[in-house]
N, C-alpha and C positions, 0 to 999 in steps of 0.2 A: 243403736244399742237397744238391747232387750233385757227385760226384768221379769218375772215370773212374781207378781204380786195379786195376793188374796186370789178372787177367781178367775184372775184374768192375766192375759202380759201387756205391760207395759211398753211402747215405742218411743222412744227419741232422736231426734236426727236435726244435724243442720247444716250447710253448705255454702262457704262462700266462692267466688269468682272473680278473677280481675277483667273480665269483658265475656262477651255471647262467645260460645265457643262448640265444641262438638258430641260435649262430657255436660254440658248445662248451658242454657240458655234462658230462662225464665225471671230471674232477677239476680241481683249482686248478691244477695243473702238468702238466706230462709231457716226458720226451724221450723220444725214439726214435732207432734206431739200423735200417740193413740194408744186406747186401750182398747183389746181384746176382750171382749168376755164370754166367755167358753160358759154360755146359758143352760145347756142342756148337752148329751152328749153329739149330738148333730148341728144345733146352733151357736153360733159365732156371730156377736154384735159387736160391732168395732165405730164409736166415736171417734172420729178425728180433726183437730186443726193445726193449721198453716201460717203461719205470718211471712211476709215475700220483703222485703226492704230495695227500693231503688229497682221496679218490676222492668225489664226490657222495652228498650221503644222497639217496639211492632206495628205493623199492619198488612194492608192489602197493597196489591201490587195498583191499585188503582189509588190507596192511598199517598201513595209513595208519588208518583205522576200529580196526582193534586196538589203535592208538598212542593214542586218542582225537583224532585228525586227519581224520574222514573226508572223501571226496573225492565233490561232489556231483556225479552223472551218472557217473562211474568206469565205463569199462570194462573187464572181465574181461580178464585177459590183457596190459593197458599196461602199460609200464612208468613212474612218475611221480616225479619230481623234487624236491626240497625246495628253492623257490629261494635263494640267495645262501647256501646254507648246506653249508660243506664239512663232513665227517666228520674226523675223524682219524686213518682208517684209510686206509695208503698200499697198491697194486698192481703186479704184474708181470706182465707175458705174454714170453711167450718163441715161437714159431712157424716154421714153415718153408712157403713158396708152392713150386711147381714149375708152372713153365708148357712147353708143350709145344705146337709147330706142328704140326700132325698134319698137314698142306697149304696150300696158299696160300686163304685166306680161312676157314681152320676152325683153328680151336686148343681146348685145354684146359688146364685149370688145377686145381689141386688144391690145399688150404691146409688147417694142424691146426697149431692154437695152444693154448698152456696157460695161461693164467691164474691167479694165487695173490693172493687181494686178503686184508690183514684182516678179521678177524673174519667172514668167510663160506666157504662152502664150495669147495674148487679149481674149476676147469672147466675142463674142453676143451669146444673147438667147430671148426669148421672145415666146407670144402664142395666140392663136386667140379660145376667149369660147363665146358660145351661152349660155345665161341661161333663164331659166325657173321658173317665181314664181310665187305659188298659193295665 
């Protein structure tokens, strides 16, 4: 759901699951939260976070072989799912988008998020895209 407040819209959202499926697979729950703020008439700064409750048991297919699970035909570098089976380690991400019109049919966007899940190690990730529309 969205809300058009002061200079910006508002996002809320949340999701539950009763196991990994085809429609969600990331954890049992989650809400989110963002706001948009329409800075200029070409800039767009967008804060947002995440809370994940009960995040998916994952890993590598070579995880999965070291658990005594292996995974046949596995390939390197997937990431794979333990179905209907949540962990009980919960997650946060925190983040900030910037989009920017650079002209009419060309923009860019920029996003750096931090991730804090149980029992594994932090992460940032994020990406910098040019796009093009006709």
């Amino acid at each position: 759901a969205t809300a058009d407040i002061g200079p910006g819209t508002l996002g809320l959202a949340g999701v539950w699951a009763s196991g990994v499926n085809a429609y969600y697979a990331e954890s049992e729950w989650a809400v989110a939260a963002e706001y948009a703020i329409k800075a200029t008439e070409k800039l767009t700064i967008t804060p947002a976070f995440q809370y994940s409750g009960n995040v998916a048991a994952k890993g590598s297919s070579a995880a999965f072989a070291a658990a005594g699970a292996p995974i046949v035909g596995g390939a390197a570098g997937t990431t794979y799912y333990v179905v209907n089976d949540w962990s009980n380690d919960d997650a946060w991400t925190a983040g900030v988008t910037v989009d920017y019109q650079i002209t009419q049919g060309l923009a860019a966007k920029v996003t750096a998020n931090y991730t804090d899940t149980d029992n594994a190690p932090e992460e940032w990730t994020g990406f910098v895209r040019l796009q093009r529309s006709f």
